[in-house]
C-alpha positions as YAML, in Angstrom:
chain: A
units: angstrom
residues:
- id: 1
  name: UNK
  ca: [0.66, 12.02, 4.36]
- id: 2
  name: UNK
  ca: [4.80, 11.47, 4.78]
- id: 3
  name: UNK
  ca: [4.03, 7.96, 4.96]
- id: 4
  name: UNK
  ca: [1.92, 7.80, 2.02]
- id: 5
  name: UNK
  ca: [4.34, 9.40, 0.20]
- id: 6
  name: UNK
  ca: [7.08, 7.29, 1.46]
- id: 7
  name: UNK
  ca: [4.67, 4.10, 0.41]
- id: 8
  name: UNK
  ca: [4.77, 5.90, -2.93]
- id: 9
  name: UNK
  ca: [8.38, 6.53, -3.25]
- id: 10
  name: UNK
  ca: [9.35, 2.11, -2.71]
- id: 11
  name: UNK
  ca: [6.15, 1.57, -4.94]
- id: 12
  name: UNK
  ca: [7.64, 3.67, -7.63]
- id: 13
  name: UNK
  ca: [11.33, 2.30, -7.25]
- id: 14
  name: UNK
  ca: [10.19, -1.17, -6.96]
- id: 15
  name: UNK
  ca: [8.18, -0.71, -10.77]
- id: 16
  name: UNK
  ca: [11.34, 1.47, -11.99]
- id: 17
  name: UNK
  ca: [13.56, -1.54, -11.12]
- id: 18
  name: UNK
  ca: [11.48, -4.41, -12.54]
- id: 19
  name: UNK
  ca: [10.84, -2.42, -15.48]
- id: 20
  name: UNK
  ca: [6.85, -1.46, -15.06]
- id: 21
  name: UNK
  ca: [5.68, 2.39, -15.84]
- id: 22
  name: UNK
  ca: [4.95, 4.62, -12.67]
- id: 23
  name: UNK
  ca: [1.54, 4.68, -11.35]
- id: 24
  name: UNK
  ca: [0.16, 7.89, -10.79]
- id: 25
  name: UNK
  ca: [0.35, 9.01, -7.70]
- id: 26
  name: UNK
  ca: [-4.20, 9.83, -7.17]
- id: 27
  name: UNK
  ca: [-4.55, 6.56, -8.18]
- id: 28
  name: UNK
  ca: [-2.04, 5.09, -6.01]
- id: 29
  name: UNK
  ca: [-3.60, 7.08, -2.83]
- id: 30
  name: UNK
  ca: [-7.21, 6.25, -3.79]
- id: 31
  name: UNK
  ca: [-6.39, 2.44, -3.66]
- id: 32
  name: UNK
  ca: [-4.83, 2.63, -0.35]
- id: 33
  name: UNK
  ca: [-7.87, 4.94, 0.79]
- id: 34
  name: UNK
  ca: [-9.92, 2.32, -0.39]
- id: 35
  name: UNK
  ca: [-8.11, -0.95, 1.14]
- id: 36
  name: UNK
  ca: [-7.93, 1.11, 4.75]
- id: 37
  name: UNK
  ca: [-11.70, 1.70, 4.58]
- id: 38
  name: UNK
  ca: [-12.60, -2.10, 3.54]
- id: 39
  name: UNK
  ca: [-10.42, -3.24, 6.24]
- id: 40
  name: UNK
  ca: [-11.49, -0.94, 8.93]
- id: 41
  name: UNK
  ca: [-15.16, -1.45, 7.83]
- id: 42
  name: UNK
  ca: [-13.93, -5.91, 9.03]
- id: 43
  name: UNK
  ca: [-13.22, -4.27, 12.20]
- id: 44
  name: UNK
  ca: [-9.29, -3.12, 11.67]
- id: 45
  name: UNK
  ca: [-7.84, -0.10, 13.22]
- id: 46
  name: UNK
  ca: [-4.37, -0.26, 11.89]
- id: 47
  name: UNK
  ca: [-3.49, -1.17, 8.29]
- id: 48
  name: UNK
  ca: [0.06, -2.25, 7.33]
- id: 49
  name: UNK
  ca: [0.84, -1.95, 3.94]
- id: 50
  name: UNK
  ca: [3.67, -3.65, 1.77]
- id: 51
  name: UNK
  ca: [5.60, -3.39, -1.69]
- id: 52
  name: UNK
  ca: [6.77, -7.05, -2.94]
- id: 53
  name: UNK
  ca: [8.44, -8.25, -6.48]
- id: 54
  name: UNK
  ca: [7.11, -11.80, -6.98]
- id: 55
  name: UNK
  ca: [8.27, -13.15, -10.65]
- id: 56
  name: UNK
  ca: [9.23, -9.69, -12.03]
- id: 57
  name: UNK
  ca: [6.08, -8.50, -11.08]
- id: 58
  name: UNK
  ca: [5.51, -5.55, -8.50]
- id: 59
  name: UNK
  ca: [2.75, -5.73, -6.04]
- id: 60
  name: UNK
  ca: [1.32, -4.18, -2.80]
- id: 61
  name: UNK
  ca: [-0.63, -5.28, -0.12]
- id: 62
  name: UNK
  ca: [-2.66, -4.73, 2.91]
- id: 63
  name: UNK
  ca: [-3.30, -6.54, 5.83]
- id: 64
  name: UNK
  ca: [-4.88, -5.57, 9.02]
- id: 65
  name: UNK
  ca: [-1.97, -5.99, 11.80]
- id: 66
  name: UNK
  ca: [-3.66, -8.45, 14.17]
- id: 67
  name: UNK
  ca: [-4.24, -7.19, 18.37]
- id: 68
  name: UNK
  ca: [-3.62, -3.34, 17.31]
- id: 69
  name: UNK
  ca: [-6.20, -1.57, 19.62]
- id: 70
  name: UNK
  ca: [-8.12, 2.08, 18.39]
- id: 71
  name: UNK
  ca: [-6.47, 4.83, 19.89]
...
């Protein structure tokens, strides 16, 4: 959950900065509940998640972090 939130917290900056409204913070965790399933469900056990500003535009993405084992 503390990393969730801390996801949150640069997600939130990151819009504040390039001028986008907050998203709230259900929707935000359902998305990344959803992206962790789908990329579990391709055979991922660790997700790694990050906040980017391409062209003024705030974004967030997932990627499955390649030779992590299931612990």
């Amino acid at each position: 959950m503390d990393r969730l939130q801390d996801l949150y917290e640069s997600l939130i900056e990151a819009r504040r900065e390039s001028g986008q409204d907050a998203v709230p913070f259900h929707k935000f965790a359902e998305l990344v509940k959803n992206q962790v399933t789908k990329l579990r469900q391709s055979g991922s056990h660790e997700v790694a998640f990050r906040v980017a500003v391409k062209e003024g535009k705030v974004s967030l993405t997932a990627r499955a972090l390649k030779g992590a084992k299931k612990t």
